[in-house]
C-alpha atoms as a printed R data frame, in Angstrom:
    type eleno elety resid chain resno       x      y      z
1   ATOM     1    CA   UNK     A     1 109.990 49.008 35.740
2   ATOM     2    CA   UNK     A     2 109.487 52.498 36.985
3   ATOM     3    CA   UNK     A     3 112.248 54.237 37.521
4   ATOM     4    CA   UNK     A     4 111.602 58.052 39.621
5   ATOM     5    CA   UNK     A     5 114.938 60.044 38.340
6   ATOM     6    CA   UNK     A     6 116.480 63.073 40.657
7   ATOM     7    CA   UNK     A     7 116.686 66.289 39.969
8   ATOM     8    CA   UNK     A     8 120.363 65.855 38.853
9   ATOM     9    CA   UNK     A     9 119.323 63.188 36.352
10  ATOM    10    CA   UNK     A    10 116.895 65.112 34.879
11  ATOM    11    CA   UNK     A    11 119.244 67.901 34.088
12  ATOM    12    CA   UNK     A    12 121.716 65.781 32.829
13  ATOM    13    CA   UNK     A    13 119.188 64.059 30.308
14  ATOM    14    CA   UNK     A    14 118.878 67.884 29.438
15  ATOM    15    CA   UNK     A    15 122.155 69.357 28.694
16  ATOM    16    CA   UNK     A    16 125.201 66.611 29.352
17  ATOM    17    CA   UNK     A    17 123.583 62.755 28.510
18  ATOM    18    CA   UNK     A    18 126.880 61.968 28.737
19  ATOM    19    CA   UNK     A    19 127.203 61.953 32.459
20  ATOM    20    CA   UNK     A    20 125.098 58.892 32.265
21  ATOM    21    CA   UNK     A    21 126.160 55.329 32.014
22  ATOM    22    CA   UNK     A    22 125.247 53.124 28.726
23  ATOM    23    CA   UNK     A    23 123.122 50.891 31.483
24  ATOM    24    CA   UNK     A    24 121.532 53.833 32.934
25  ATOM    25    CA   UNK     A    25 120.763 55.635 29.465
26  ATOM    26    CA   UNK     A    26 119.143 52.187 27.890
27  ATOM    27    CA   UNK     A    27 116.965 51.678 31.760
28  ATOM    28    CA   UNK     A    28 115.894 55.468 30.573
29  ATOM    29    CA   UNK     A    29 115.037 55.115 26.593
30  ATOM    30    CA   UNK     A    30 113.741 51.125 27.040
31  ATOM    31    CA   UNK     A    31 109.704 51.707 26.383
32  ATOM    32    CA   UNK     A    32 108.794 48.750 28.533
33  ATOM    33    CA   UNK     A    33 110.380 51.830 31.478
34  ATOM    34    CA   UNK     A    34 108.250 54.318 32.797
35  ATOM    35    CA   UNK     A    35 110.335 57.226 33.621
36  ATOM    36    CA   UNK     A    36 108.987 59.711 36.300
37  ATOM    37    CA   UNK     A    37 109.975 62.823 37.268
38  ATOM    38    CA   UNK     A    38 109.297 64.362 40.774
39  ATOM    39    CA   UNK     A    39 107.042 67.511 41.041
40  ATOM    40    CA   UNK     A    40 109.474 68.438 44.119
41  ATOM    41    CA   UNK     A    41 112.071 68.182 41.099
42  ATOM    42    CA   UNK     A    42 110.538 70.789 39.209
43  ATOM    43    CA   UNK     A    43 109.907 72.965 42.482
44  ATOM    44    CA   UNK     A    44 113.263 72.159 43.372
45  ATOM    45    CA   UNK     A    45 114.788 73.772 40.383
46  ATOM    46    CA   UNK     A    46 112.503 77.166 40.632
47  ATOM    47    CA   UNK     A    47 113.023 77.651 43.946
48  ATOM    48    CA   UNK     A    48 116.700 77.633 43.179
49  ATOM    49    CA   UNK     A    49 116.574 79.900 39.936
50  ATOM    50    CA   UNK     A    50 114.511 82.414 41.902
51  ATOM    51    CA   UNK     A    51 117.257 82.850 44.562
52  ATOM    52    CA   UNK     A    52 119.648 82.913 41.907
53  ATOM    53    CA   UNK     A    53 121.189 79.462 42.568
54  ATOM    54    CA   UNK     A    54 120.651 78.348 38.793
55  ATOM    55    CA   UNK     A    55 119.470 79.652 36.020
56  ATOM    56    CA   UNK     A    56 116.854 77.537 34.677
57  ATOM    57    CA   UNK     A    57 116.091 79.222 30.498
58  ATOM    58    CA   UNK     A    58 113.379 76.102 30.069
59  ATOM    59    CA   UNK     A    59 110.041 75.299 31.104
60  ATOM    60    CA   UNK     A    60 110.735 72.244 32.897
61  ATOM    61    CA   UNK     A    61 107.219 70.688 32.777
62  ATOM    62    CA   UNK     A    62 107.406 71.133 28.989
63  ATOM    63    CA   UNK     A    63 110.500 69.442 28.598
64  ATOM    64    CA   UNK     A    64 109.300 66.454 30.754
65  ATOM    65    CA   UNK     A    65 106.705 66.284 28.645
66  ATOM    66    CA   UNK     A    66 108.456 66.345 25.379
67  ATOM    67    CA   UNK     A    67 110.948 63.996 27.126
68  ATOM    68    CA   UNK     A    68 107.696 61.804 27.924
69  ATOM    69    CA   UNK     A    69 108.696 61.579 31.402
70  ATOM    70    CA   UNK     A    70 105.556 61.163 33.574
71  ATOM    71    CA   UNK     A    71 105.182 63.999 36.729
72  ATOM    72    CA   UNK     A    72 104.975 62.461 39.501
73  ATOM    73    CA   UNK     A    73 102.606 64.686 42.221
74  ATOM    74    CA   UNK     A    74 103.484 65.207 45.701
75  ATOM    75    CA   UNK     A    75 100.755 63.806 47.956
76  ATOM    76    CA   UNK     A    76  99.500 63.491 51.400
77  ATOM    77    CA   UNK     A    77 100.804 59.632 51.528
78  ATOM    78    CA   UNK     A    78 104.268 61.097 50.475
79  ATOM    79    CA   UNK     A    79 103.714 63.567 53.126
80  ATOM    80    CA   UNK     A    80 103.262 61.231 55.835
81  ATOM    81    CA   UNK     A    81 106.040 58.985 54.848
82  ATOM    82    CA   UNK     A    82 108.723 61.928 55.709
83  ATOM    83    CA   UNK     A    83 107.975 61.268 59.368
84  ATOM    84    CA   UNK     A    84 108.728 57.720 59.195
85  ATOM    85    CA   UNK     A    85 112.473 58.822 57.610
86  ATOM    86    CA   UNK     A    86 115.639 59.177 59.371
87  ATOM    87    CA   UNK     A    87 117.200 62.195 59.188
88  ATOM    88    CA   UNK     A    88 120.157 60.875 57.408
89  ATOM    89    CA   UNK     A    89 119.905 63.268 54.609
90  ATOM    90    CA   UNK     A    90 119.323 67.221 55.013
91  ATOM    91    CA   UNK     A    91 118.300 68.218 51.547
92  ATOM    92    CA   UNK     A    92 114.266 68.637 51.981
93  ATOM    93    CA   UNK     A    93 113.582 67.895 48.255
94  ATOM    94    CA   UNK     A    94 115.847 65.152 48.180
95  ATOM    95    CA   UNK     A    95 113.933 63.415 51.130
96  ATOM    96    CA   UNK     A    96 110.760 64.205 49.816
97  ATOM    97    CA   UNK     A    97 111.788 62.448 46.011
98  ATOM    98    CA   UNK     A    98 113.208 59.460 48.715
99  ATOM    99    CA   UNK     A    99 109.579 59.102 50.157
100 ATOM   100    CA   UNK     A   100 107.505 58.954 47.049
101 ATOM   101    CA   UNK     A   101 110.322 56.432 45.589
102 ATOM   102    CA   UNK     A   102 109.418 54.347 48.790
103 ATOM   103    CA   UNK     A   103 106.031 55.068 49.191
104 ATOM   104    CA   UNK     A   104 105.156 54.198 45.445
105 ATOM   105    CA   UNK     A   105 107.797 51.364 45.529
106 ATOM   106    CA   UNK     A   106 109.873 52.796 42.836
107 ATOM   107    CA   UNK     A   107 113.013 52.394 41.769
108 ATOM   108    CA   UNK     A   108 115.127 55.583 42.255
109 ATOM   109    CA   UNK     A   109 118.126 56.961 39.671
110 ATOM   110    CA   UNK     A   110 120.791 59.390 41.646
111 ATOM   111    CA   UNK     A   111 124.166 59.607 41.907
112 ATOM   112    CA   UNK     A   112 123.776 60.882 45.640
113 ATOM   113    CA   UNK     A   113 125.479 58.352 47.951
114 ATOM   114    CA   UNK     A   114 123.148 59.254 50.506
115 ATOM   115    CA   UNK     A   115 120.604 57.546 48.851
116 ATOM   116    CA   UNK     A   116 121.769 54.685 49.439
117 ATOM   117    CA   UNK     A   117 121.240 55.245 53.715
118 ATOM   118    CA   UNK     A   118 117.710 54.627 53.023
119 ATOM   119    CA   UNK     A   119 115.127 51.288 52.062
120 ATOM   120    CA   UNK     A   120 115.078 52.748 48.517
121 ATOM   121    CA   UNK     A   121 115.745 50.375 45.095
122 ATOM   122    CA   UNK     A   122 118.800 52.519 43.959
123 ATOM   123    CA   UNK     A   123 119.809 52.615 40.389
């Protein structure tokens, strides 16, 4: 399974694992998972800490990489897709992380309810 985590998930995995369920933490750590992370997630996040937003003390591509998540690049497909969305969610990154899930047929880990207005596979 491939399983495209939010930004939220990501930063949880980071600094509070707890937040996660035992079924959600054993979809994450089981090696026959591929766990991606969203290059909109890690623009996402320095976007925000250079407004001020968060304060981000990590090299987030780093960590992925030690957390062997694989980056997952923003492409023209993924692009294109956003135009076929509804606009039933505001957040840009969090529509953009909901078209590559869809494009690339992923399953999708988020706690965000309104997730769940769109033809994503929702863990």
């Amino acid at each position: 399974m491939k399983i495209l985590i939010d930004t939220h998930i990501f930063l949880w995995l980071l600094s509070c694992p707890e937040k996660l369920t035992k079924k959600r933490r054993y979809k994450l750590e089981s090696p026959s998972n591929e766990v991606l992370l969203s290059s909109m997630s890690i623009a996402e996040l320095m976007i925000k800490s250079s407004i001020g937003k968060i304060k981000i003390e990590f090299d987030p591509i780093e960590m992925a990489q030690k957390m062997r998540l694989i980056i997952l690049d923003f492409s023209g497909t993924h692009a294109m897709a956003l135009g076929d969305l509804p606009l039933l969610h505001k957040d840009p990154f969090d529509r953009m992380i909901i078209a590559q899930a869809i494009c690339d047929k992923l399953f999708l880990m988020s706690d965000d309810t309104k997730f769940l207005n769109y033809d994503c596979k929702l863990i």
